[in-house]
C-alpha positions as CSV (number, residue, x, y, z in Angstrom):
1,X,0.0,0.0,0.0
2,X,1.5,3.5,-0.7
3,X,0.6,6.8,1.1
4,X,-1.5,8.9,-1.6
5,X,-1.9,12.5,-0.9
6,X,-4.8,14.2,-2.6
7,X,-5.1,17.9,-2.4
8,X,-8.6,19.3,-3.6
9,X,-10.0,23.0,-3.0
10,X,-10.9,21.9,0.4
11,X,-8.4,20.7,2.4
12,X,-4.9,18.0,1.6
13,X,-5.8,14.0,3.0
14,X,-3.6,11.3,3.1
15,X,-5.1,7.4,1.7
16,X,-3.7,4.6,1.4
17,X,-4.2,2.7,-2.0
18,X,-3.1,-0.4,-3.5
19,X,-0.1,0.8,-5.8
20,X,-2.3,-0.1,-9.5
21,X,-4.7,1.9,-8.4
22,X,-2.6,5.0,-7.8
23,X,-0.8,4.1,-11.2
24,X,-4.0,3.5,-13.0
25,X,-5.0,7.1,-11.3
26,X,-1.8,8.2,-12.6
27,X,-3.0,7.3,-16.3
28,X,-6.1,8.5,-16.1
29,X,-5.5,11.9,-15.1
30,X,-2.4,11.6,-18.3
31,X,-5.6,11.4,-20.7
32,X,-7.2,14.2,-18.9
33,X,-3.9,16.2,-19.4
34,X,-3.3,14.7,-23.4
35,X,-7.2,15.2,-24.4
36,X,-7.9,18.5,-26.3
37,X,-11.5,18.7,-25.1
38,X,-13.9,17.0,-22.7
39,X,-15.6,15.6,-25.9
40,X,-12.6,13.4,-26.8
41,X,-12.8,12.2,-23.0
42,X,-16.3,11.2,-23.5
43,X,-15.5,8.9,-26.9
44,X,-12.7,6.6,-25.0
45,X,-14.9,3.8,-23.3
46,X,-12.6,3.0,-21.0
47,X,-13.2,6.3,-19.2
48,X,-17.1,6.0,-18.7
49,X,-16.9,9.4,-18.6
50,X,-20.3,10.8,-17.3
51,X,-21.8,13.6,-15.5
52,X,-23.2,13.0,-12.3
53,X,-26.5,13.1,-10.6
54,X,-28.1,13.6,-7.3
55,X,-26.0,15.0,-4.4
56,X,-23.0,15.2,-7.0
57,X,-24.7,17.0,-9.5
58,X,-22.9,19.4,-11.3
59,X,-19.7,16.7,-10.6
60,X,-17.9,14.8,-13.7
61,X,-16.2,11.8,-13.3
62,X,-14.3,8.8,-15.1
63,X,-13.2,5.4,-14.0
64,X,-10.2,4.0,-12.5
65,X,-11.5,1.0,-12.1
66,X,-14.5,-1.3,-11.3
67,X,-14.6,0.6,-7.8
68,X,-12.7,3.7,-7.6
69,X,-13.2,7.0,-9.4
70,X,-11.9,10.4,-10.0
71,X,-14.7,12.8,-9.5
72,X,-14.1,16.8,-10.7
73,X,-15.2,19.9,-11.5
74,X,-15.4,21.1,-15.1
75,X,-14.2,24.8,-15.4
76,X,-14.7,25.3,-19.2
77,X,-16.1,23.6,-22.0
78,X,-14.1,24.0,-24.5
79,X,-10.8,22.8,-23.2
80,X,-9.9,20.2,-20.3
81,X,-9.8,22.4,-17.3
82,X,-11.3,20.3,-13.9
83,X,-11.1,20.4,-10.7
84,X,-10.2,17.2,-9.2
85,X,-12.5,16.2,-6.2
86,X,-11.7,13.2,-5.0
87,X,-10.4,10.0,-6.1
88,X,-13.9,7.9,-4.4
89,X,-14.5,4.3,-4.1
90,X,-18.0,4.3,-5.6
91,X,-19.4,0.2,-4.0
């Protein structure tokens, strides 16, 4: 297990993951970064990229795996420019 810090707008907490998933997080936001647009993220499957609903609404998020997700903020539409959340196990 390796100590993860994740800082979001809120505050800077420390988790402990598995070491694939903070590599497959490590990928995953590396497409966020490469993609021109928040259209191109929506078009690779592996992603599920999808807007969220509920108590998240007005969230985005993709998939890191069958459990865990990044959830984020969309600043423009035009160009990738989030605000990471939190990286959420979602079971």
């Amino acid at each position: 297990m390796e100590l993860f810090e994740l800082e979001t707008r809120l505050s800077v907490s420390k988790y402990k993951f598995a070491n694939h998933i903070i590599e497959k997080y490590k990928l995953r936001i590396g497409q966020l970064i490469d993609a021109p647009d928040l259209k191109t993220i929506g078009q690779i499957r592996s992603l599920n990229y999808e807007k969220l609903k509920g108590n998240r609404k007005g969230q985005s998020s993709i998939r890191i795996n069958d459990q865990f997700r990044v959830c984020f903020i969309e600043l423009t539409e035009n160009e990738i420019a989030v605000e990471i959340i939190e990286l959420t196990d979602y079971h």
